[in-house]
C-alpha positions in Angstrom: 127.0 181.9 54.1 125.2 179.7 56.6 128.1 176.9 56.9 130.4 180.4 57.9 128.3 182.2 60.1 128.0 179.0 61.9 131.1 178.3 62.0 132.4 182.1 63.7 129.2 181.9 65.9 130.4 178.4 66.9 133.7 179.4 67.8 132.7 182.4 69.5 130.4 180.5 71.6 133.3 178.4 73.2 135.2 181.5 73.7 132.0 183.4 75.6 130.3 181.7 77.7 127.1 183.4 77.2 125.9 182.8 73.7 123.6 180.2 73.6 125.3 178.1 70.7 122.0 175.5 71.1 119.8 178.2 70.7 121.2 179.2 67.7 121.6 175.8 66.3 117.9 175.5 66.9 117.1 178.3 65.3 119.1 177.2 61.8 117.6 173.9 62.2 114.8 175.6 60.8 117.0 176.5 57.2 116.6 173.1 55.1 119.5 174.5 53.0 122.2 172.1 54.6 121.8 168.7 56.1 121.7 168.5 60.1 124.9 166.5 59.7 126.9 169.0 57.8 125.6 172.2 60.3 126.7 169.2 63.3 129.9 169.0 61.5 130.5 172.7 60.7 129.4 173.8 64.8 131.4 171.1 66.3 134.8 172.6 64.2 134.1 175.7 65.1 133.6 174.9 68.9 136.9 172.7 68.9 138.6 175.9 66.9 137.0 178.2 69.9 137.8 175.8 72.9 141.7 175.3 71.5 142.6 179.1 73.1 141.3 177.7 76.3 143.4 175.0 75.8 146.6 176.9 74.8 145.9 179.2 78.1 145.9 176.5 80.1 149.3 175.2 78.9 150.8 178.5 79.1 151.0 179.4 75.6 148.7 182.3 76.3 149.5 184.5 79.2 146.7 185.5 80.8 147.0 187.2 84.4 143.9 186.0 85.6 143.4 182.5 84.4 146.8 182.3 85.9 146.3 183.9 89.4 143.3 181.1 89.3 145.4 178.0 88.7 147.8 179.2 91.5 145.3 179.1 94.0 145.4 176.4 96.5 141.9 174.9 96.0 142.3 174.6 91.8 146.1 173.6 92.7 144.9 170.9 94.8 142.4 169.7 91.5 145.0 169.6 89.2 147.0 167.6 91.1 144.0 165.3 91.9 143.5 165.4 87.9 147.1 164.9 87.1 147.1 161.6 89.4 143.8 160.0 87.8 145.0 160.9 83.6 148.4 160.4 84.1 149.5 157.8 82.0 146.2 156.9 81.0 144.9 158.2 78.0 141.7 156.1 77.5 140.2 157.3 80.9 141.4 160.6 79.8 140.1 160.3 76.3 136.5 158.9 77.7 136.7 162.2 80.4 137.0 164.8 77.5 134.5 163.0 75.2 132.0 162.8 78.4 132.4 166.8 78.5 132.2 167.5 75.2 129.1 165.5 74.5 127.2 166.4 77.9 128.6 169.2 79.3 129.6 167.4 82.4 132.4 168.8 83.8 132.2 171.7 81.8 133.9 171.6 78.6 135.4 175.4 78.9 136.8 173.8 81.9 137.9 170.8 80.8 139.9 172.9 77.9 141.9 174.2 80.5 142.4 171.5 82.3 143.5 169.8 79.4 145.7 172.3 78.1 147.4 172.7 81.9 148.3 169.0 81.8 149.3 169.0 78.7 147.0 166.5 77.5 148.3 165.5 73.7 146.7 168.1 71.4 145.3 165.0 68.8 143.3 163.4 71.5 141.8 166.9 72.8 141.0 167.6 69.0 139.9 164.1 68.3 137.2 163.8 71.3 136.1 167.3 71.5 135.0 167.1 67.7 133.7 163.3 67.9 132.0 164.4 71.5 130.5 168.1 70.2 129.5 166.8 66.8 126.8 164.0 68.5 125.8 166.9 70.9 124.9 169.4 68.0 123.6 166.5 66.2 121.2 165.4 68.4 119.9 169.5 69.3 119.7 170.1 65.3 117.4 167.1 64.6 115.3 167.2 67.6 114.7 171.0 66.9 113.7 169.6 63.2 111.6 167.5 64.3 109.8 169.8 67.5 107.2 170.6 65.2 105.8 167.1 65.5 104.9 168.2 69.0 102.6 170.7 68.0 
């Protein structure tokens, strides 16, 4: 029951901004039923599963009104193009961008969802960093929230 409420809570985390997916994680850390490696594991799916409608909005699978009014704008125009011109053709940079936001937060990885799903970023390497680059991240929050208590 853990491994699925993590999982849903995971995934709606990537969808809502506003729930605090670390917090939570901290707060199971605290459950010895499961390894930290399989609740890493189990978060990072459901995050990748959750930030995958963010991409499919940004390609245009999903039509939403807004998100689209947004990308019209001259200003987000203008830094998708600047986007398009530095990934273009290069998916390691591309690749090293994704797993950068996944794992730090830096750009945003909502953001970088979109971004990636607007220039159509292959769907295998958005998959492949965004698990590699959340697992480490939920990894590293699960074990040091085991191991707070040695702070006390």
């Amino acid at each position: 029951m853990l491994l699925l409420s993590t999982f849903f809570y995971s995934a709606g985390a990537a969808v809502v901004a506003f729930l605090a997916l670390e917090g939570y994680l901290a707060v199971v850390a605290v459950d010895d039923t499961y390894p930290s490696v399989v609740l890493a594991a189990v978060a990072a799916a459901g995050q990748v599963a959750g930030k995958l409608l963010w991409y499919w909005a940004g390609a245009g699978t999903t039509r939403l009104p807004w998100l689209r009014r947004k990308l019209e704008s001259p200003k987000v125009s203008a830094a998708l193009t600047r986007w398009r011109d530095r990934t273009d053709g290069r998916p390691v940079y591309t690749g090293l961008v994704l797993l950068a936001s996944a794992f730090a937060g830096l750009p945003p990885f909502m953001l970088m969802s979109v971004v990636a799903g607007v220039l159509h970023v292959r769907m295998w390497l958005f998959l492949g960093t965004g698990l590699v680059g959340r697992f480490f991240r939920f990894w590293i929050v699960l074990e040091a929230a085991d191991y707070a208590w040695l702070l006390l």
